[in-house]
N, C-alpha and C positions, 0 to 999 in steps of 0.2 A: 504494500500500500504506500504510495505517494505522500509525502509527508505535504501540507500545503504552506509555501513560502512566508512567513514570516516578512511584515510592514517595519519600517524602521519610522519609529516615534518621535518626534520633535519636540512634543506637547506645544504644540503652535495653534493657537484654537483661530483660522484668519477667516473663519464666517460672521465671526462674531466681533473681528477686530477693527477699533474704530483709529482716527486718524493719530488719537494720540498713543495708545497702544502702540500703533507701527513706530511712532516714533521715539519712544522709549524701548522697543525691541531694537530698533537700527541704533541709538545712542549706544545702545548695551554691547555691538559690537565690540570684538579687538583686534587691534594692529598684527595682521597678519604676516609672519617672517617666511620666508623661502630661499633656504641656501639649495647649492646647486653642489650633491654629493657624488656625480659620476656624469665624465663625458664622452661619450659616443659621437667620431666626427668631430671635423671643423664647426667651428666655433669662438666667437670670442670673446666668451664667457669662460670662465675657471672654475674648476671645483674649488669649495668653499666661498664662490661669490656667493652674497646674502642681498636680497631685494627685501622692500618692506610694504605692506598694502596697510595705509593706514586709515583702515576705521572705513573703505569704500572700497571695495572691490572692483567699480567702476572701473577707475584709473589704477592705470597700469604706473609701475614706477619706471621714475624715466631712465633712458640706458640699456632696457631691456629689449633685444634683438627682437623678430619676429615668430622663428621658432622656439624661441623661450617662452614668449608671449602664450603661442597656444597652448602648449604644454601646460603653462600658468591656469591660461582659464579653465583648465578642465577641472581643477580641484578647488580654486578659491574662495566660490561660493559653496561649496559641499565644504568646507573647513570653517566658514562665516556662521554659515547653519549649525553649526555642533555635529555634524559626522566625524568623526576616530580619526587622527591619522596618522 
């Protein structure tokens, strides 16, 4: 028997979230770090460089190539939201 997958919880209630809620959820953010521990390829970025997203995942911090870039955005909001990482 198929065990059935398991939801991952935010406790985010956003039906019921009014404008100041969001913004007391967004203040609550934190400055997210990204150092760069292994490189594959050219590049001109170094391992142990450290990026910082502060408080807005929006903006990218500056300096950061292109292919850094995407790799970045794949996690930055899934790391803002409180997923593991």
């Amino acid at each position: 028997m198929k065990k059935e997958a398991e939801k991952i919880k935010l406790d985010l209630d956003t039906q019921n979230m009014t404008d100041e809620d969001y913004r007391k959820l967004w203040d609550g953010l934190g400055k997210i770090e990204l150092r760069c521990v292994e490189k594959i390829g050219q590049c001109r970025h170094n391992v142990g460089d450290t990026f910082f997203y502060d408080k807005m995942p929006y903006r990218v911090p500056e300096g950061v190539c292109y292919a850094l870039r995407h790799v970045m955005e794949l996690y930055t909001w899934r790391i803002a939201l409180g997923f593991p990482s």
